[in-house]
Structure formats: C-alpha cells, structure tokens
TORKELUM-957876 format. One record per residue (C-alpha): y, z, x; residue number from 1. Coordinates in steps of 0.25 Angstrom, whole numbers. Example, Ala and Ser with C-alpha at 12.3 -4.5 7.8 and 13.67 -1.06 7.14 Angstrom:
# TORKELUM-957876
{north: -18; up: 31; east: 49; k: 1}
{north: -4; up: 29; east: 55; k: 2}
# end
This chain:
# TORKELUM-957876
{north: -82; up: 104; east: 61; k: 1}
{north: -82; up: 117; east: 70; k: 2}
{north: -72; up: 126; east: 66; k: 3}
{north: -61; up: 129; east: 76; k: 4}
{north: -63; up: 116; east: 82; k: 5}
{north: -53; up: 107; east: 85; k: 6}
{north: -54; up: 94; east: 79; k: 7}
{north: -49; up: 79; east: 85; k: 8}
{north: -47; up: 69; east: 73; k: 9}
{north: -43; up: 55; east: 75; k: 10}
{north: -33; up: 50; east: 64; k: 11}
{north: -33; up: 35; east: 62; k: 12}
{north: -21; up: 30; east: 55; k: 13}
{north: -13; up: 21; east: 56; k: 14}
{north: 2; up: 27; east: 50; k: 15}
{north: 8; up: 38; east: 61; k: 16}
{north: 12; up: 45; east: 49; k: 17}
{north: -1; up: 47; east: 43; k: 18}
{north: -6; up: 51; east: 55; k: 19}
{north: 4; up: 61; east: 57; k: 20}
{north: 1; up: 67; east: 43; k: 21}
{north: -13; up: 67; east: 46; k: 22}
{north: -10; up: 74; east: 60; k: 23}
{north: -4; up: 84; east: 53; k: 24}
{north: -13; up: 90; east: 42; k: 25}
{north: -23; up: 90; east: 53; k: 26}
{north: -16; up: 98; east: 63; k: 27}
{north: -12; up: 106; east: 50; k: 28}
{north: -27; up: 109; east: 47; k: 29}
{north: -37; up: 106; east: 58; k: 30}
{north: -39; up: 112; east: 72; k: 31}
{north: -35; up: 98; east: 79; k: 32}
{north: -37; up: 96; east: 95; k: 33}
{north: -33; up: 82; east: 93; k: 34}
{north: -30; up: 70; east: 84; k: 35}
{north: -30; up: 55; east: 87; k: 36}
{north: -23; up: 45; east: 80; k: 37}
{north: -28; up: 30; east: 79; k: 38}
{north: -18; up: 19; east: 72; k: 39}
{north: -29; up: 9; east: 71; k: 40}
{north: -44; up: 6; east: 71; k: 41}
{north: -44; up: 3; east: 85; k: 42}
{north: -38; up: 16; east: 89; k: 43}
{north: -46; up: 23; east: 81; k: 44}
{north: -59; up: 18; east: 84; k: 45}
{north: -54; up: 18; east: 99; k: 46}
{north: -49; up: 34; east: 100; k: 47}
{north: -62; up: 35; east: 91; k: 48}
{north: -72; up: 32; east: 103; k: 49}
{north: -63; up: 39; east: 113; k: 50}
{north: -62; up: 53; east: 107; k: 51}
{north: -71; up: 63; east: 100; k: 52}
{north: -65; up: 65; east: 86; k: 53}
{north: -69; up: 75; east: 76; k: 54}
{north: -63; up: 66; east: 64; k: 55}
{north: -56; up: 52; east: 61; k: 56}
{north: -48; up: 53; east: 50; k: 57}
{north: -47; up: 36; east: 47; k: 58}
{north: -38; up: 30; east: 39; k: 59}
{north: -45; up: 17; east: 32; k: 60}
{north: -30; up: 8; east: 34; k: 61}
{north: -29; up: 6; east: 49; k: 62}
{north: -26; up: -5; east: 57; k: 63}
{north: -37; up: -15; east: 63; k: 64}
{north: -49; up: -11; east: 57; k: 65}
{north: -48; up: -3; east: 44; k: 66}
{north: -54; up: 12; east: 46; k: 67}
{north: -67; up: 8; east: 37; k: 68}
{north: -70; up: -2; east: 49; k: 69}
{north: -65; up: 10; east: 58; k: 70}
{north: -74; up: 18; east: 51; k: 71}
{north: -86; up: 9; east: 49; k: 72}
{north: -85; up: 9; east: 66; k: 73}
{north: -84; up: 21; east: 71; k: 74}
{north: -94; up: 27; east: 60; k: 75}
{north: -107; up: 21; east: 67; k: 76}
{north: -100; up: 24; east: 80; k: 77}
{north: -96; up: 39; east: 76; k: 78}
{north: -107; up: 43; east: 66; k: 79}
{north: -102; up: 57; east: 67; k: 80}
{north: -87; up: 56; east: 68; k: 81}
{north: -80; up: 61; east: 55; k: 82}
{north: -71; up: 50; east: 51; k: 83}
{north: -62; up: 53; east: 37; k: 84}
{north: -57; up: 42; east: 31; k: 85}
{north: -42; up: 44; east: 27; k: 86}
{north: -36; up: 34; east: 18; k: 87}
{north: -23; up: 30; east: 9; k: 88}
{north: -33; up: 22; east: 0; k: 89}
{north: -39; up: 30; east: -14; k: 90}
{north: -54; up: 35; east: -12; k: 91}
{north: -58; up: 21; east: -22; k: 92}
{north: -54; up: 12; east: -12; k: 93}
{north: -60; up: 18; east: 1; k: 94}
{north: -66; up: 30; east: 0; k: 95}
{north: -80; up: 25; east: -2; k: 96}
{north: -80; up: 14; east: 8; k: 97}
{north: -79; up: 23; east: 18; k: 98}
{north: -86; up: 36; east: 17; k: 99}
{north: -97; up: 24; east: 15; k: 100}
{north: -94; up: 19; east: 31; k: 101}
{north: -95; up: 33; east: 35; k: 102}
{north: -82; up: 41; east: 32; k: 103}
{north: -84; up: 54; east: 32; k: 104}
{north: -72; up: 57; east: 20; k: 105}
{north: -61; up: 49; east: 14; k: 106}
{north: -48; up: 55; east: 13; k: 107}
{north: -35; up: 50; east: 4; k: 108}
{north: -21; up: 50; east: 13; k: 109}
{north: -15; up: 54; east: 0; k: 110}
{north: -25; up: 67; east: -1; k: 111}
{north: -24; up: 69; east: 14; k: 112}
{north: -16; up: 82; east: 14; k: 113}
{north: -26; up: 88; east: 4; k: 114}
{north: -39; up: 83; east: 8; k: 115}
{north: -37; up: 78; east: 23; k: 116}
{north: -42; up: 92; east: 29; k: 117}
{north: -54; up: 96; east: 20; k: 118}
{north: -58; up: 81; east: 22; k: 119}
{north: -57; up: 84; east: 37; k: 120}
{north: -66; up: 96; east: 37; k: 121}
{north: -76; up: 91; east: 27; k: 122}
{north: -80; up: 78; east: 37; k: 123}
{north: -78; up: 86; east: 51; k: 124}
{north: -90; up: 96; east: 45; k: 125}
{north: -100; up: 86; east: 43; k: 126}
{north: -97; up: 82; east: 27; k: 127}
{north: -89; up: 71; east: 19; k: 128}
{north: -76; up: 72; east: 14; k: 129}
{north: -78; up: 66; east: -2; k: 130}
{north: -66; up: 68; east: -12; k: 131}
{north: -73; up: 72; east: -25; k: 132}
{north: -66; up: 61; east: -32; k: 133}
{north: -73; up: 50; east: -20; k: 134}
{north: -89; up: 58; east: -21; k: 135}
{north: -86; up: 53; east: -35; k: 136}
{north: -84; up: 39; east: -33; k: 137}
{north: -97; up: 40; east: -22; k: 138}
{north: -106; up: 44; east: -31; k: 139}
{north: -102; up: 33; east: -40; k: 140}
{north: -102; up: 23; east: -28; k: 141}
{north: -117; up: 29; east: -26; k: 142}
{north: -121; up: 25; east: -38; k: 143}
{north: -116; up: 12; east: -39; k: 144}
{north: -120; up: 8; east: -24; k: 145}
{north: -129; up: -2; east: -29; k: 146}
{north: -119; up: -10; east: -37; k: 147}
{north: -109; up: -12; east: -26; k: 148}
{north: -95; up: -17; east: -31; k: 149}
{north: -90; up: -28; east: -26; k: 150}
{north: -79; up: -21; east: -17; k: 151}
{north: -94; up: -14; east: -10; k: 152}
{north: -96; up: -25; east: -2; k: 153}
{north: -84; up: -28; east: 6; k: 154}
{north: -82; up: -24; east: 20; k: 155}
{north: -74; up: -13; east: 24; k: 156}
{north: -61; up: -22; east: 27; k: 157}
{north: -65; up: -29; east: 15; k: 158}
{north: -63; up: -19; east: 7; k: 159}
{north: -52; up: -16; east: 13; k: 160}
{north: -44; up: -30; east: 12; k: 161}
{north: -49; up: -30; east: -3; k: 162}
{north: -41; up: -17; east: -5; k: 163}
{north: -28; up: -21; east: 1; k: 164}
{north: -31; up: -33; east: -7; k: 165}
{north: -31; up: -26; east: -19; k: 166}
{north: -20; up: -17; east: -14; k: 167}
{north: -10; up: -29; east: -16; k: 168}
{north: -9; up: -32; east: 1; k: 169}
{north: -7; up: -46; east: 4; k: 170}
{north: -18; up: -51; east: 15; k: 171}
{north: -3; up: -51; east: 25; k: 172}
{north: -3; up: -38; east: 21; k: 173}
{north: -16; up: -32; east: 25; k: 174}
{north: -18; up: -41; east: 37; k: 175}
{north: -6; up: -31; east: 41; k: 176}
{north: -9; up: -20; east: 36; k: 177}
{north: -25; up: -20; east: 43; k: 178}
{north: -19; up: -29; east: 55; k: 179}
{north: -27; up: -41; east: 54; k: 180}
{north: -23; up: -56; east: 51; k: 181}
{north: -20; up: -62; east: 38; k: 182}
{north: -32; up: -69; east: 40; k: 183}
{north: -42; up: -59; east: 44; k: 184}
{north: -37; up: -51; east: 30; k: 185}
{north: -39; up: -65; east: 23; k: 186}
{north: -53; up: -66; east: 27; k: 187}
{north: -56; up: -52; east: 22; k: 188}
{north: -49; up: -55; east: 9; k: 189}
{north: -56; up: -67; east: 8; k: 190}
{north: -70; up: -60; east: 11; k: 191}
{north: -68; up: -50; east: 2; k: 192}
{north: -66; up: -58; east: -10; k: 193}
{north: -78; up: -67; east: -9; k: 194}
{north: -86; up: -52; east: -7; k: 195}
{north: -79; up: -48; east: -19; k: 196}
{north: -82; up: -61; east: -27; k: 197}
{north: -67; up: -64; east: -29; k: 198}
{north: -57; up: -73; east: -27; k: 199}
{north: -43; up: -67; east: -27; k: 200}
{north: -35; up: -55; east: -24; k: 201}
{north: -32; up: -53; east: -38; k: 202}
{north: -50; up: -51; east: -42; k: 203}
{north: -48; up: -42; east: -31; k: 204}
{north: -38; up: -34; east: -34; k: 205}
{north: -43; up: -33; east: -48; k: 206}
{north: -57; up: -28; east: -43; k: 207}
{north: -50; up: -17; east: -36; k: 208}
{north: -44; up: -13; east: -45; k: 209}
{north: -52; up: -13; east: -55; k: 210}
{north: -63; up: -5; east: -45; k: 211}
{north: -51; up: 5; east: -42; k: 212}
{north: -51; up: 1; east: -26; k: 213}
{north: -36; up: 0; east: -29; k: 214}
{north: -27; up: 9; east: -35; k: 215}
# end
C-alpha cells in the first residue's frame, strides 16, 4: 500500500447496518476515494469485475453463494486482489478454511473495532493477517495435515450445512437463511453425513462439538 493513497474497498455484507459500522471505522482511519457495498454473492462478484478494488472485505454468511464459494471464484480470477475475510463465526470454525482458499486474513465481527484496521494495512502491503491465537491452531493443522479429520473433506458449502447443523438450525431454516430450497439444503445434509460416516444430526452435532467447530 502507498502512503497517501486513496483506497476503494468493496464491502460485502448483507446487514445495512454492519455495513454502516464498517463504513464508518474506515472512513474514520483510512484515505478512502470510494466504498462499494455488495448484499449478495452476485453483487459482489459482479461489482467485482466491474471495478478496480484495493480490498474486499467478505463476509462468509451471504445470500446465494456463501463468501467461501465467493472466495474460492474470484481468487483464481484476481490472484492479486486482497480479499479479508470478515465473519461473526469464532477462528475454530472458519478461519482455517479460508486462509487455505486464499484469504489473505480473517477477522472476527466481534474484534472488529480493535483489529479491523491493522488487518486492513497488514494485507494491502503485501502480508497476511494471522491472530496469534489462529498461527497456533496452523501450525497444528500443519502437522496433522496428513491425518485429515473427518470434517477436512467436505465441501465448502458442506462444511457449511454441517455448521448450521450443529448450530441447532432446522434444514427450513437454513434453506432461508442461504436462500436455497428445502431440498437443495437436504441434499447437502444428506451428503455431508455419508462423507462424515454418519447417520443423524445428533453424531453430527456431537462430532462438532466435541472438535470445538461449535461453541
């Protein structure tokens, strides 16, 4: 990042008032020329390909596809484009999962007003943005590559349906929540638990658990 610079970021969330908050720490601390915001996947890969941005701040919960797919799209795309990840999820459940599909950092909304900035900074000159807390949990990830859990091998949205899952959310709920159909979210479910060697909700919910994807 060159100093003096003014920077266009591209927001994507979907909650107006997130966006506003985030708006306004940035506009607080940065040199901003301009911010986009994008509600959806669609809008955000769209804007995306229409504009030269110098970050995208990417919530992983947005409508159509989740931000990993988002993510795992526009990174082969935009090899260069700093993309920070910026979640209400805990660094145990997401974290790893993307700075694995290319995310350049991984943010908590929680810690957002502390860290949001510095995150910021770190990726637009050229580094990662790594809590110390998730370069632990890396480097045991590292060394345990070769024994993947079973949770490894799902899909991105797999992962995903298994954590809403484990969460509590009924498939009705999800299907609304990602807006997609009662039976698309069944078929992940269903594929997720053969993957996972399971049967029910209930060995899944226990596995996350006890693997600390939920809290």
């Amino acid at each position: 990042m060159q100093e003096n610079n003014l920077l266009k970021i591209l927001i994507v969330e979907d909650h107006a008032i997130v966006r506003d908050g985030l708006k306004l720490i940035l506009t607080e601390n940065l040199s901003i020329e301009e911010i986009g915001e994008a509600r959806d996947s669609q809008e955000a890969i769209r804007l995306v390909r229409e504009n030269d941005w110098d970050l995208v701040v990417l919530d992983i919960n947005i409508p159509g596809k989740s931000g990993l797919e988002v993510l795992n799209e526009l990174r082969p795309a935009y090899p260069k484009l700093p993309i920070l990840i910026l979640s209400m999820h805990s660094e145990n459940q997401f974290a790893i999962r993307t700075l694995k599909a290319g995310a350049d950092g991984y943010v908590t909304k929680e810690r957002a007003s502390d860290e949001l900035i510095n995150a910021i900074q770190k990726v637009l000159s050229g580094g990662k943005y790594i809590s110390p807390s998730l370069a632990e949990k890396l480097a045991v990830e590292l060394n345990h590559d070769s024994n993947k859990a079973l949770h490894e091998n799902l899909s991105d949205r797999e992962y995903e349906i298994m954590y809403l899952i484990a969460s509590g959310k009924a498939v009705s709920n999800i299907a609304e929540t990602l807006c997609l159909s009662v039976k698309t979210i069944s078929t992940y479910r269903s594929r997720t638990l053969e993957k996972m060697k399971m049967k029910t909700n209930a060995e899944l919910i226990h596995y996350a658990i006890r693997n600390q994807l939920v809290i």
